[in-house]
C-alpha positions in Angstrom: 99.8 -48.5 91.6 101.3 -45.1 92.3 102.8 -43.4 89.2 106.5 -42.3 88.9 107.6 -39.2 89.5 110.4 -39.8 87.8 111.9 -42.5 85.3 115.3 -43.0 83.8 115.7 -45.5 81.5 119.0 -46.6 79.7 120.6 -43.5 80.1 123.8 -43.0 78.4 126.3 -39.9 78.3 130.0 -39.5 76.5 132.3 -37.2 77.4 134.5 -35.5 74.5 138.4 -36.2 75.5 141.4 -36.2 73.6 139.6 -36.0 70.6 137.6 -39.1 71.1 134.3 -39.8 72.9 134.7 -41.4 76.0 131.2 -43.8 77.9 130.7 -41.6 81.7 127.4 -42.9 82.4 126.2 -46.7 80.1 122.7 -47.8 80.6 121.9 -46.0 83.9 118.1 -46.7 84.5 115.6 -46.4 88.5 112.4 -45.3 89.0 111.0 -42.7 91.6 108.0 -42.4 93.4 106.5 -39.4 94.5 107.5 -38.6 98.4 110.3 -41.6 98.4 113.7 -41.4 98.3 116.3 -42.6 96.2 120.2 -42.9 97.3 122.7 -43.1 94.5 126.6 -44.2 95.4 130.1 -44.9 94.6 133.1 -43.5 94.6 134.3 -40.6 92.7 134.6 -41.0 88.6 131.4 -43.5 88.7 128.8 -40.9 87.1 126.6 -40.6 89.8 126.9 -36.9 89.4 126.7 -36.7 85.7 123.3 -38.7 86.1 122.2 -35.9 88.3 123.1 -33.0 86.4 122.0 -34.6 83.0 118.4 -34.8 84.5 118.1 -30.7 84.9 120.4 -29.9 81.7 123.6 -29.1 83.3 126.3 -30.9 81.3 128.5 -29.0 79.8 127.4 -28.6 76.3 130.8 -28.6 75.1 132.1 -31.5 75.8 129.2 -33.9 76.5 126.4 -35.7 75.3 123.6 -37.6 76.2 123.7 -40.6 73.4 120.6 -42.6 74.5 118.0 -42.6 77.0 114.7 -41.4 78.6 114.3 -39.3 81.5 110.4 -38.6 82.0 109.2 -36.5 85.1 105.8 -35.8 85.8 104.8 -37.0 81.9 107.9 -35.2 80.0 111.0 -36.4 78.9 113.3 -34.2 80.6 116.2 -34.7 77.6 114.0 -33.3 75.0 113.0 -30.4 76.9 114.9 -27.2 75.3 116.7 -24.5 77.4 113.7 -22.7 78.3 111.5 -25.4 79.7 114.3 -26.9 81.5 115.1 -23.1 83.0 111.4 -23.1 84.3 112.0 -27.7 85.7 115.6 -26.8 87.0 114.7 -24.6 90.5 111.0 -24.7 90.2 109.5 -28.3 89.6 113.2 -29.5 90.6 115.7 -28.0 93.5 119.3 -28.9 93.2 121.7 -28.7 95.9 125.0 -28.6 94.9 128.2 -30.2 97.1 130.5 -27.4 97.4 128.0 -24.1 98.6 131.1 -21.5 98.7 131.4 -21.7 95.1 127.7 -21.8 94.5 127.0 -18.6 96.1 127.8 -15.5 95.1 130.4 -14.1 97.4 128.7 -10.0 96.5 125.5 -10.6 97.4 123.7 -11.1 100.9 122.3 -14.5 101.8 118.8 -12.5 101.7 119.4 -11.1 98.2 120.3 -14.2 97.3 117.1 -16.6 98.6 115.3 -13.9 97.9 116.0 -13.9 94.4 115.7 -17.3 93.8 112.2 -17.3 95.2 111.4 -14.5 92.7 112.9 -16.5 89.7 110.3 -19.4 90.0 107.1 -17.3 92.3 105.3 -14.6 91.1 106.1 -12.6 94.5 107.3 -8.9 95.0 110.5 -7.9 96.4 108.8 -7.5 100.1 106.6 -10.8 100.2 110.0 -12.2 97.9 112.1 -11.1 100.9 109.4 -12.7 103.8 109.2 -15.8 102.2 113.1 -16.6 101.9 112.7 -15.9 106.3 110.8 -18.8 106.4 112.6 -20.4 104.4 115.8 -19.9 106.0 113.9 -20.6 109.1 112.9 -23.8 107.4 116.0 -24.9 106.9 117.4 -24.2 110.8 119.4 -20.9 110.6 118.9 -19.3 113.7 117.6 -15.4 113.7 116.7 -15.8 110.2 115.7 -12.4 109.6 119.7 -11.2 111.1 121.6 -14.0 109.0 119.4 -12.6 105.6 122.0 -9.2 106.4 125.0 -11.7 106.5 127.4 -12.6 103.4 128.4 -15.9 102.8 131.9 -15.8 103.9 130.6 -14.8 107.3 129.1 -18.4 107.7 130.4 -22.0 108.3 130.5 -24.6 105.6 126.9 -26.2 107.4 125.0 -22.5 107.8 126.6 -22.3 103.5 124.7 -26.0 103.1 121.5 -24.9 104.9 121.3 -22.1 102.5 122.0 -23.9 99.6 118.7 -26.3 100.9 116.8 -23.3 101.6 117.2 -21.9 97.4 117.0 -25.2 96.2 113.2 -25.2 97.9 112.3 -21.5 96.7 110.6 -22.8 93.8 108.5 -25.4 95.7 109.8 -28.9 93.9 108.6 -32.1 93.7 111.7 -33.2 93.9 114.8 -32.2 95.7 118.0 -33.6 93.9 121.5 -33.1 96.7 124.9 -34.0 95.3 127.4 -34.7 98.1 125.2 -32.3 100.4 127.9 -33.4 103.2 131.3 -33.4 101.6 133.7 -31.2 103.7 131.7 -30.6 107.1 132.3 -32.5 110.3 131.1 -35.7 111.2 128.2 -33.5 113.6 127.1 -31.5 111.0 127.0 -34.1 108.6 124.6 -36.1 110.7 122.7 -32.2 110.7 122.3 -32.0 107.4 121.2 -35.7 106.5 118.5 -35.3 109.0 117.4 -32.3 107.6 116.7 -33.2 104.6 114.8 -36.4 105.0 112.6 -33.8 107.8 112.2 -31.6 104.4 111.6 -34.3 102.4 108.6 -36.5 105.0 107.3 -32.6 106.0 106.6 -31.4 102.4 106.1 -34.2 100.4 108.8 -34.2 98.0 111.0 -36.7 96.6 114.6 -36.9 97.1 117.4 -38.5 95.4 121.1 -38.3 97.3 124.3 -38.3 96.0 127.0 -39.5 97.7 130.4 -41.8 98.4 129.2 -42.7 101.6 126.6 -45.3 102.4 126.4 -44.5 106.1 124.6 -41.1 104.7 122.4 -43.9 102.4 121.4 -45.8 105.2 120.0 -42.7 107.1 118.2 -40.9 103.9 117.0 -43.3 101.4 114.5 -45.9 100.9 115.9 -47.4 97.9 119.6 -47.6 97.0 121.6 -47.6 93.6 125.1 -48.5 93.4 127.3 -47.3 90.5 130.3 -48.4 89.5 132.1 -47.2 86.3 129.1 -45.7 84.7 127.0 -48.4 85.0 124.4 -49.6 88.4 125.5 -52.2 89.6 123.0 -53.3 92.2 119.4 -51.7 92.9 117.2 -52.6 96.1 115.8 -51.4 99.1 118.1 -50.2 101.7 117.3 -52.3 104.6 117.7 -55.2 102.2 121.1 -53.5 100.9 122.4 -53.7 104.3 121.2 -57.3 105.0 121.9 -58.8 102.2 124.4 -57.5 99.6 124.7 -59.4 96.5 127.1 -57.6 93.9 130.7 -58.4 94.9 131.5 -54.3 95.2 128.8 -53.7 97.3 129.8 -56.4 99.7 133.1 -54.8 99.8 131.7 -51.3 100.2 129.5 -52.1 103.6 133.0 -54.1 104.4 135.1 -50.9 104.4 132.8 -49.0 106.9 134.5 -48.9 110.0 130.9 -49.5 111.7 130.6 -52.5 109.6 133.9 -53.6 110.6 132.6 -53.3 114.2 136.6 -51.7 114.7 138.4 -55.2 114.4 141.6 -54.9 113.3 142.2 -52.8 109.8 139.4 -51.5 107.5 139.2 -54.3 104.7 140.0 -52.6 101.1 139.0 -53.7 97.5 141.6 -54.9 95.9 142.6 -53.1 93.0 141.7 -49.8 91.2 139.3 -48.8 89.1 140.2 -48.7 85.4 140.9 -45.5 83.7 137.7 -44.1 81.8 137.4 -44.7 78.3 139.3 -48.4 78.7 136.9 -50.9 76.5 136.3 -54.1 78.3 133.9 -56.4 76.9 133.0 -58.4 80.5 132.2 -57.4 84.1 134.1 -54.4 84.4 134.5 -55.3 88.5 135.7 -58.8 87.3 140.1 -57.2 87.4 138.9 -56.9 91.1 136.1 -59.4 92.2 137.7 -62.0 94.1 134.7 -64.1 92.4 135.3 -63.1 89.0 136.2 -66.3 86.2 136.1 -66.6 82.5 132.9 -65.8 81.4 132.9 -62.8 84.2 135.7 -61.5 82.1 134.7 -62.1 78.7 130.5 -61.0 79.0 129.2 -58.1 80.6 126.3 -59.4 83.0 123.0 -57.7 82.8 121.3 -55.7 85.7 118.8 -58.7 86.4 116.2 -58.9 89.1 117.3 -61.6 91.9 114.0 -60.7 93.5 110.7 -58.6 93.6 112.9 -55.5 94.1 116.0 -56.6 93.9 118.3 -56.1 90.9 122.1 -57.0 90.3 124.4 -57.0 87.3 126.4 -60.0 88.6 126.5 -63.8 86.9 127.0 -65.0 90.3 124.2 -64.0 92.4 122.4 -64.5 94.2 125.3 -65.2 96.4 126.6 -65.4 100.1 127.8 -62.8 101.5 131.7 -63.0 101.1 134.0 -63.2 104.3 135.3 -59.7 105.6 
């Protein structure tokens, strides 16, 4: 058996609001293999992001704490590293991409100073060889004329050439794993489907892992080889992707796929989930899909189902599965 690179297990994080602390992320656990990928999604508020950035120790320390959990990658446990170990994980052993590159960058500073530098913070490289490397790198990542664009500032390129940067400092440091949080939010359908391929190229090419964040399970379905979907803080359905797609088995999932328009094959109206998520910090003691699951009963309401396996690699916190797949 192949050892993980990475395993969460019953990750928990609470959010200071209002004077009270408030559940973001409740019992969050996957494992990771070296070179696979892993595709995490659901809508905004679910804590798909907060997962991310609790891994590399960017929570705000403020305002939010990790109450339980194990995070181990490559032998360590990731939340009892202190700031300085994490400094040398987060960008070295671990790139992050983060989803809006225009506030990421520095708007002062050339793209070149800028790779540059981050290949310096995590290789022992001069300024010259420092400077070389982030060509190639920028190369790597498909910017044209590397060596003119490393002159350019980042207002003087699109939202994608931004992206491909943001890719191109996240791999300065040579990770094992690549982590990419909405690495397609705000660019055009074209460059979205630039971007995605990229990055599963990076990934096959240099052997890295790769988890991807995202609202969007068309972006999944083209990145990842296993899928978790989150819902209010918690996963509510872990499996393959293929097997995602062909056989959905937690009621929000089902309605997800149902609200593509290419898996409404453009009959008539998108279908919807009924409903709205609940506003954080509200206690329930059941499901907390059941106010919306067209499946939902009494004990659906009243007890909190499990993430159980349904199959070899097939988990789903439902008290109905396995189940058919419900009507569109």
């Amino acid at each position: 058996m192949v050892s993980p690179l990475l395993q969460v297990e019953d990750l928990a994080i609470e959010f200071e609001t209002r004077g009270r602390p408030v559940r973001v992320v409740d019992g969050v656990g996957f494992v990771l293999e070296p070179g696979k990928s892993l595709g995490i999604v659901g809508e905004s508020g679910c804590g798909k992001s907060v997962t991310a950035l609790s891994l590399v120790g960017l929570l705000p320390q403020s305002s939010a704490q990790i109450v339980s959990g194990r995070a181990v990658f490559m032998g360590r446990d990731l939340l009892e590293l202190g700031e300085a170990e994490l400094q040398k994980v987060r960008g070295g052993q671990i790139g992050f991409v983060f989803q809006e590159p225009m506030t990421s960058l520095n708007p002062v500073f050339t793209i070149g100073d800028q790779v540059a530098e981050a290949v310096r913070a995590h290789r022992r490289l001069g300024l010259t060889a420092a400077r070389a490397e982030a060509i190639e790198l920028l190369a790597r990542v498909r910017i044209a004329a590397p060596e003119q664009r490393m002159r350019d500032y980042p207002h003087q390129m699109s939202g994608g050439m931004r992206q491909r940067v943001m890719i191109a400092m996240a791999l300065a440091g040579q990770p094992k794993l690549l982590i990419a949080d909405e690495p397609t939010t705000a660019l055009d359908v074209t460059i979205q489907l630039q971007i995605i391929d990229l990055l599963d190229e990076l990934r096959r090419d240099l052997g890295m892992a790769l988890i991807i964040i995202t609202h969007d399970l068309g972006v999944i379905g083209e990145t990842a080889d296993e899928v978790a979907v989150m819902y209010m803080g918690s996963i509510v359905e872990r499996t393959r992707v293929a097997r995602l797609f062909e056989d959905p088995q937690h009621p929000y999932t089902i309605g997800l796929l149902a609200s593509m328009p290419v898996m409404s094959s453009g009959k008539g109206p998108l279908t919807a989930i009924e409903g709205s998520v609940p506003p954080p910090g509200l206690e329930l003691s059941g499901c907390r899909f059941a106010a919306r699951c067209p499946l939902a009963d009494r004990r659906c309401r009243e007890t909190r189902p499990p993430l159980a396996a349904i199959a070899e690699d097939h988990a789903v916190a439902c008290w109905k599965a396995p189940l058919e797949r419900l009507a569109a």
